[in-house]
C-alpha positions in Angstrom: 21.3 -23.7 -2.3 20.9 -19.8 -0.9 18.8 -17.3 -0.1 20.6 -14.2 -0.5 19.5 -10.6 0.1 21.4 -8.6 -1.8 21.7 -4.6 -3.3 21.4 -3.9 -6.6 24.4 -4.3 -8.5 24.9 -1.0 -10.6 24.6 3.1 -10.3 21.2 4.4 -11.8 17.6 3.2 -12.0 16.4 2.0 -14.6 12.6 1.3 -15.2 11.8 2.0 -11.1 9.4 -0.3 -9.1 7.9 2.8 -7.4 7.5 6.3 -7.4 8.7 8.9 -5.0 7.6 9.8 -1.3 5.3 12.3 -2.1 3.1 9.8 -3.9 3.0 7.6 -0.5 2.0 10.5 1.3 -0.8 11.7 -1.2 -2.0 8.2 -0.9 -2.6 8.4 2.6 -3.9 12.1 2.5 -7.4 11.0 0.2 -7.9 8.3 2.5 -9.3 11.3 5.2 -12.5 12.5 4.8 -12.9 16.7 4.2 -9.2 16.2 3.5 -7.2 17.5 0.6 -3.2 17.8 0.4 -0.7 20.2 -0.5 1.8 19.3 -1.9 4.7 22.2 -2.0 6.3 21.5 -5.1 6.6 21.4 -9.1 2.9 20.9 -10.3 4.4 17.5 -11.5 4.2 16.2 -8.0 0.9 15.9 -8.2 -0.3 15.6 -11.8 1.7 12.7 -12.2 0.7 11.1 -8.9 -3.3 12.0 -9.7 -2.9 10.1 -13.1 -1.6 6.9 -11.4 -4.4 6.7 -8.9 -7.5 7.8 -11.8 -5.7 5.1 -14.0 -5.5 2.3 -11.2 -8.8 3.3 -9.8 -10.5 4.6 -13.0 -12.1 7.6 -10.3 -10.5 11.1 -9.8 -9.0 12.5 -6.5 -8.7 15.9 -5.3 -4.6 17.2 -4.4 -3.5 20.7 -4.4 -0.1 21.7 -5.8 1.3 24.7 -4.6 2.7 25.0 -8.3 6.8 26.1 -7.4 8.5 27.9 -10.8 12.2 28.8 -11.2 12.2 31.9 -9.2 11.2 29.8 -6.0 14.6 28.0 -5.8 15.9 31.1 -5.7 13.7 33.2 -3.5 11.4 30.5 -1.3 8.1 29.5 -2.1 6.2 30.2 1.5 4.1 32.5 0.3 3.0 29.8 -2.3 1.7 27.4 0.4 0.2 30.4 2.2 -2.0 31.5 -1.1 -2.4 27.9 -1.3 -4.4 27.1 1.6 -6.4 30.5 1.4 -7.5 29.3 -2.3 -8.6 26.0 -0.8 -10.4 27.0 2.4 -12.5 29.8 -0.1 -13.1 27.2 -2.9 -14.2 24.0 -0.6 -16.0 24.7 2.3 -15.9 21.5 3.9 -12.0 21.3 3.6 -11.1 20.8 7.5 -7.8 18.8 7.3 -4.5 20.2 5.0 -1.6 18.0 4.8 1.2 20.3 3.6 3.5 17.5 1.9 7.1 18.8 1.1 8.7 17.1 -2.3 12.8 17.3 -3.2 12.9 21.0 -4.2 11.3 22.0 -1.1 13.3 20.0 1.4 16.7 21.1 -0.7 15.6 25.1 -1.0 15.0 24.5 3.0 11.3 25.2 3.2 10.2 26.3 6.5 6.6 24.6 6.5 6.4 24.2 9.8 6.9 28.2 10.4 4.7 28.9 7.5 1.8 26.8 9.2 2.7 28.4 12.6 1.9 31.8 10.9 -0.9 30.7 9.1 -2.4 29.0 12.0 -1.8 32.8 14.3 -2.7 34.8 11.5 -5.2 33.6 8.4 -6.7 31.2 10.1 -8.0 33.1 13.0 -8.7 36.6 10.7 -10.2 34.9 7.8 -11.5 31.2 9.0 -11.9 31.7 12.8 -15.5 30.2 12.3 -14.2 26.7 10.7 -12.3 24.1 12.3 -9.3 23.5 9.9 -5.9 21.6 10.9 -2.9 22.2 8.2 -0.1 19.2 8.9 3.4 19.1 7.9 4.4 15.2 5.9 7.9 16.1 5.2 8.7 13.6 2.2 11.7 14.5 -0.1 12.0 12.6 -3.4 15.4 12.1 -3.0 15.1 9.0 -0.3 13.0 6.4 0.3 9.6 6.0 -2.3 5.8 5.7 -2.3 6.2 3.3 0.4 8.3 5.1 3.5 6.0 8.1 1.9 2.7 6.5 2.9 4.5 5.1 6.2 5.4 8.5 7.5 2.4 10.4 6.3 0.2 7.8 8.1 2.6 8.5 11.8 2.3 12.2 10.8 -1.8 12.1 10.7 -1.9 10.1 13.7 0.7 12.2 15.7 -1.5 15.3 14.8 -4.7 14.1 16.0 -4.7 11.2 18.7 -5.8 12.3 21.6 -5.7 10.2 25.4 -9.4 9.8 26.4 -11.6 6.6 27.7 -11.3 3.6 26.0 -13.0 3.0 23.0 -13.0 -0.4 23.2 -12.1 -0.8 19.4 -9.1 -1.9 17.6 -7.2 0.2 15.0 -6.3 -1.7 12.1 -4.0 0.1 9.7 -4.4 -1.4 6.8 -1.2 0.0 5.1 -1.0 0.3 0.8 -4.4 -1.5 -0.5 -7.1 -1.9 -2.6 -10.9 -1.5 -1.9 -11.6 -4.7 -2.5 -8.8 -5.5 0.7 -10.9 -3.3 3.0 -13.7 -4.7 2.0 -12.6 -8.4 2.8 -10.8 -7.1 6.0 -14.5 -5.9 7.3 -16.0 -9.0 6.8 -13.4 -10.8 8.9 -13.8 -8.4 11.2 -17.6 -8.3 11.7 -17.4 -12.3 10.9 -16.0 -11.7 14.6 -18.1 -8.9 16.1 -15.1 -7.0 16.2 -15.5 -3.1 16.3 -12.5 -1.4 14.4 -11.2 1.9 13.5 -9.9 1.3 9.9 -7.1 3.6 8.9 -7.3 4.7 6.0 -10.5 3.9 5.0 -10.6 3.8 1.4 -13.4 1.0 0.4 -15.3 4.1 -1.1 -13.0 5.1 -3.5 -14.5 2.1 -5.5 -17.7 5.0 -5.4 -20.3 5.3 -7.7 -21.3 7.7 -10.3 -24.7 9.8 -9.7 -27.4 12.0 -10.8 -26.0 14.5 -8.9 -22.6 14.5 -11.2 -20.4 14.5 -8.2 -17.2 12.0 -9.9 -14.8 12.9 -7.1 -13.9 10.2 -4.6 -12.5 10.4 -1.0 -12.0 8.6 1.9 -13.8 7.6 4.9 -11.5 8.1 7.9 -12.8 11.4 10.0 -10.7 13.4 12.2 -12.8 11.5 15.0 -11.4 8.4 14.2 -7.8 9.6 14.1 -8.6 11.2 17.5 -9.7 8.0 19.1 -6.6 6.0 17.9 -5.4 6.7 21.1 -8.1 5.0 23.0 -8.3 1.7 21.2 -7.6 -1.2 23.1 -4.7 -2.7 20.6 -3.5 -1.4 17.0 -3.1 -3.6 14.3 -0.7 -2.9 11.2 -0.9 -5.1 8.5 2.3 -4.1 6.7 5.7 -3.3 9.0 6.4 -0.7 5.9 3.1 0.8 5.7 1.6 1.7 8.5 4.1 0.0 11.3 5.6 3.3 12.6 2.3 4.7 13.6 1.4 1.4 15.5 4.5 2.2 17.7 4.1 5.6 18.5 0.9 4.8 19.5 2.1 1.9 22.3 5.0 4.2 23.1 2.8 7.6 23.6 -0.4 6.5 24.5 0.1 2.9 25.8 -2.2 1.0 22.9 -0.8 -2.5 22.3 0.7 -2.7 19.1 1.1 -5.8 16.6 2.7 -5.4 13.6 1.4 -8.3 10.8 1.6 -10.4 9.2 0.5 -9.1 6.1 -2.7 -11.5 5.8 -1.9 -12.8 2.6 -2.6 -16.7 2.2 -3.8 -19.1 4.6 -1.3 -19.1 7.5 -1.2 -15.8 7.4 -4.7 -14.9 7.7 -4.7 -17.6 10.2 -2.2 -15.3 12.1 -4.2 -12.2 11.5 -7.6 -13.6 13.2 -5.7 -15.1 16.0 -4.3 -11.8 16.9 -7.6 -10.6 16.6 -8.7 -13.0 18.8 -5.9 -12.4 21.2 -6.3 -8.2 21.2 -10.7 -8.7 21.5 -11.1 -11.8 23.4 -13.6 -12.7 21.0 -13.5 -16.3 20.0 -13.3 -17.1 16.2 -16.4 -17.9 14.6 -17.6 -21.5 12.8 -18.3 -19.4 9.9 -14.8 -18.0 9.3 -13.9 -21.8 9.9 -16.1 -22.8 7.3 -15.0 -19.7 4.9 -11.6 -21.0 5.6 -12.3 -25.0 4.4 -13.8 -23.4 1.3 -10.7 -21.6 0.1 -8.1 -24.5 1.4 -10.7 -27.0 -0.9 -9.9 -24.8 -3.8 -6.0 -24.3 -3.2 -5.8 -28.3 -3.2 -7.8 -27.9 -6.4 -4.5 -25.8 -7.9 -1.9 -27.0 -6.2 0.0 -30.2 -6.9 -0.6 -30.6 -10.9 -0.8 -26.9 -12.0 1.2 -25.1 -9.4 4.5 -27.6 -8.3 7.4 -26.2 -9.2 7.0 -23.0 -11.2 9.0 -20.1 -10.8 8.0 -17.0 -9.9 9.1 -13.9 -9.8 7.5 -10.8 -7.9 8.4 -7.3 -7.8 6.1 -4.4 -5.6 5.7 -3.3 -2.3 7.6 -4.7 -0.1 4.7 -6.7 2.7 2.8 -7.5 -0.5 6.0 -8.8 -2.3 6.7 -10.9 0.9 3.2 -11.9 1.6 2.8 -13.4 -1.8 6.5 -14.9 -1.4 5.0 -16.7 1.7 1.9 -17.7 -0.4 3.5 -18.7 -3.4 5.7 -21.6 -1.1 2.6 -22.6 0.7 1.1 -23.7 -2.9 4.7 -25.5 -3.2 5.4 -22.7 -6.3 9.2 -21.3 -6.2 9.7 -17.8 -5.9 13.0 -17.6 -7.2 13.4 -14.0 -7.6 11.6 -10.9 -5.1 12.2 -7.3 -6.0 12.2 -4.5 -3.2 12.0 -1.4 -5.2 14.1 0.9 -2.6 16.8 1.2 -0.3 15.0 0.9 3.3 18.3 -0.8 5.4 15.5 -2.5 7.8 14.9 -5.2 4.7 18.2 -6.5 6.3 16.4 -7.3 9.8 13.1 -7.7 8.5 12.4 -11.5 10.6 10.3 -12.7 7.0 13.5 -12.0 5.2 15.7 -14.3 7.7 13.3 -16.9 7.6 13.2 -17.2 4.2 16.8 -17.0 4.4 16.4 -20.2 6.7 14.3 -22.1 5.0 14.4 -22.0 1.4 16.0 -25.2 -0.2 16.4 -23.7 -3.6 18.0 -20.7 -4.8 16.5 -17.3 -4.6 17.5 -14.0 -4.6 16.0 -10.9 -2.9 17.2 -7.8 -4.5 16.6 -4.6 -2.5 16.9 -0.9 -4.3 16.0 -3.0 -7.3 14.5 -1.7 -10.5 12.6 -3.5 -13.0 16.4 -3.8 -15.2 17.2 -6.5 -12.7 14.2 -8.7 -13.5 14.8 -8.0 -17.0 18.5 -8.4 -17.7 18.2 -11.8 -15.5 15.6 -12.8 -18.1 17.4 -11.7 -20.7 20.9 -13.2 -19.6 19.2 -16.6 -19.0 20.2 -16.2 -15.1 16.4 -17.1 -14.2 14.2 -19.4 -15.8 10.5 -18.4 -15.3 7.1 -19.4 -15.4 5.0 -16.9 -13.9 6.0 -12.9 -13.0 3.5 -11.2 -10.4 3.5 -7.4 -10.4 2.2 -4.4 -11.3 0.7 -3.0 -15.0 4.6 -1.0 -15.1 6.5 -5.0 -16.0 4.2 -5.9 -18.5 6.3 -5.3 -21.4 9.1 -7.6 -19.9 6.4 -10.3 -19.8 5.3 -9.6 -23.4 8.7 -9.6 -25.1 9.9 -12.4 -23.1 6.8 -14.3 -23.4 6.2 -15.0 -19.6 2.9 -14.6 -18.3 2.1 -12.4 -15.8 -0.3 -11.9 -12.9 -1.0 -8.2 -12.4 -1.2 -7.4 -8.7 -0.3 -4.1 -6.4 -0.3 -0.7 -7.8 -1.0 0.7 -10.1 -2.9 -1.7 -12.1 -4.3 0.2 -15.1 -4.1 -2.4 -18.5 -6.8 -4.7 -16.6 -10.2 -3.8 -15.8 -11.4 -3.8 -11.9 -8.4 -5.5 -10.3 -8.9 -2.9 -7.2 -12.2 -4.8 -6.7 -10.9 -8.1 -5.7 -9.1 -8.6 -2.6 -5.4 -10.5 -2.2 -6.1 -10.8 1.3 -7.8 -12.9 4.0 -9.5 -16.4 3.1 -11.5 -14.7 -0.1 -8.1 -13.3 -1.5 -6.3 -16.4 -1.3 -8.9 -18.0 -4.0 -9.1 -15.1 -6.1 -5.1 -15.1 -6.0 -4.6 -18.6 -6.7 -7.3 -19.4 -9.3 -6.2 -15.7 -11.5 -2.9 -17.3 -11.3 -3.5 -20.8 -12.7 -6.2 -18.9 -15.1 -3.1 -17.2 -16.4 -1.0 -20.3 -16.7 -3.4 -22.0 -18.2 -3.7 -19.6 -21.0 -0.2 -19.8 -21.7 0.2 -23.3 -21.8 -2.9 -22.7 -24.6 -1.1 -20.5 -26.4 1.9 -22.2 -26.1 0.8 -25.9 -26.6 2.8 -26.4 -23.5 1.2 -29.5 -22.1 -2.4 -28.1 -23.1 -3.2 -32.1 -22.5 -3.4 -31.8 -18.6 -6.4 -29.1 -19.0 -8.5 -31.8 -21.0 -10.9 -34.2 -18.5 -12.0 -36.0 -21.3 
């Protein structure tokens, strides 16, 4: 019996878990209020990238391309980024922060961005906009390493290295959130003012579930304002939820500014948001309320609903980001489920120091593997090849054909979810996404063993 992190097997990708950097980074950029990227690349970078969040979250998001042609790889392309940010700053007046986000043909070409927003910021700036505050930032994400996921991670350091600024204490806690949906940051709030807790949420994206209005206005943003980014550095402790999402700025902010820094556990499950509100605890000195105590009973009395006679046993497999893959790894033992087979979708060499990883690797009694730089081919040729035998896969809306022509159900969880309706709204995390987690998943076994006439018997009480 083993638990064996290994790197995918073959050349190529095949089917990929994520997208590229730039995607991480755009991610990150419509979390800030009067903010709208850049990005210095093929007008692919973004098209693409603003169809997977309008499909996931059925709402459309502003990002600028700065539209590179043939003649760019050739000649350079700063003049692109400079008409760029002239066309923005004319066409929305309350732009204020510009995240100029590099792409491959950018980085390979050489793109000075950083010299093209030194002129900017000497020359256009104060001829043209010397009466608006406006902050253009360089996120320097080639496609060509890492994905979505080091995208987001190094776009979230870049805002924060940009704006934080040493002041008196704030008394609140920053809680980076890392790669989530609304209905996350909606859950996380209610832990936190379960607990009195004041906190700076980065990036604050529980309106981009928005509404449409009279007004017509269908474009959704986030909430976090350059003041928020500023006071970073006066919190009294930071909080990352994911150490791949968000982890990096948690520790430039101890190491520049002095702010306490913990790095998860992702708050997935019970234990885990057990861990969360204790750190909580620790970092506020507030004590943990009956009610949270209570919320807590409620979702461990529906988990012992689930878990013996539905759950025992089955085999999972789950493929995503990489704290949410974990998190629900975690999860999935606690309900005595075997994850048998976990997909990390790039190449980061810190999965093979990551502490979750080794204790996996410590305590598993059954054999799983954890295949890093994977694609969605592995989980596919292992079903295919008989080398797993499964019961449940838990992913996003990009497996789903594997699950329909092997006939494996599927949970659809991360992103992008687009072939469900409202998954963004419902929460994996804390005490409220533990239920919805656990009953969606024996909702979906149970409709397979309908379907299936696979012990059908066990759902009739009478």
């Amino acid at each position: 019996m083993s638990c064996e992190l290994n790197e995918k097997d073959r050349a190529g990708v095949i089917n990929p878990i994520f997208t590229c950097q730039p995607a991480g980074a755009q991610y990150a950029s419509i979390g800030i209020e009067d903010c709208i990227g850049i990005v210095h690349g093929g007008q692919g970078c973004v098209m693409f990238v603003r169809l997977l969040f309008a499909q996931h979250f059925k709402d459309n998001f502003l990002v600028a391309s700065s539209s590179l042609h043939e003649d760019a790889a050739v000649f350079g392309a700063a003049h692109r980024v400079e008409e760029a940010v002239d066309v923005l700053l004319m066409r929305y007046p309350d732009v204020k922060v510009i995240p100029i986000i590099s792409t491959c043909s950018t980085e390979i070409i050489g793109e000075d961005v950083d010299g093209v927003i030194r002129k900017l910021n000497e020359g256009l700036l104060k001829e043209k906009y010397a009466d608006r505050e406006v902050h253009l930032i360089s996120i320097k994400t080639p496609s060509f390493k890492g994905s979505m996921v080091t995208g987001y991670d190094v776009a979230v350091k870049d805002f924060v290295t940009a704006f934080a600024e040493k002041d008196d204490s704030n008394g609140k806690i920053n809680l980076i959130t890392g790669w989530v949906n609304p209905g996350d940051v909606t859950a996380l709030k209610h832990l936190l003012s379960e607990m009195n807790v004041d906190a700076t949420v980065l990036f604050e994206i529980e309106s981009f579930d928005s509404p449409l209005m009279p007004k017509g206005d269908a474009v959704s943003e986030g909430s976090t304002t350059i003041e928020d980014l500023k006071g970073t550095a006066n919190a009294m402790g930071t909080i990352a939820l994911n150490r791949y999402e968000g982890g990096e700025a948690a520790l430039y902010l101890e190491k520049k500014f002095g702010v306490p820094a913990v790095i998860g556990p992702t708050p997935i499950g019970i234990r885990n948001t057990d861990a969360f509100l204790e750190n909580i605890r620790k970092m506020s000195g507030k004590p943990i309320p009956y009610s949270l105590v209570r919320e807590r009973g409620v979702a461990i009395d529906a988990l012992t609903d689930l878990v013996h006679m539905f759950f025992a046993d089955k085999k999972v497999a789950i493929y995503g980001n990489p704290d949410l893959v974990i998190g629900l790894a975690e999860f999935c033992l606690d309900l005595e489920m075997k994850p048998v087979l976990l997909l990390l979708g790039d190449e980061n060499p810190n999965y093979l120091k990551d502490p979750r990883i080794k204790e996996l690797q410590e305590k598993v009694e059954y054999d799983m593997q954890i295949i890093r730089n994977a694609d969605l081919w592995d989980l596919e040729s292992r079903v295919k090849n008989k080398e797993v035998e499964l019961d449940l896969i838990m992913g996003h809306s990009k497996g789903r054909f594997i699950s329909i022509d092997y006939d494996i159900p599927m949970l659809r969880v991360g992103f992008p979810v687009y072939d469900r309706a409202g998954y963004y709204r419902h929460p994996v995390v804390g005490y409220a996404g533990a239920i919805w987690l656990a009953e969606e998943m024996a909702n979906v076994l149970f409709t397979d063993m309908e379907y299936k006439k696979n012990k059908e018997w066990i759902l009739n009480v009478w």
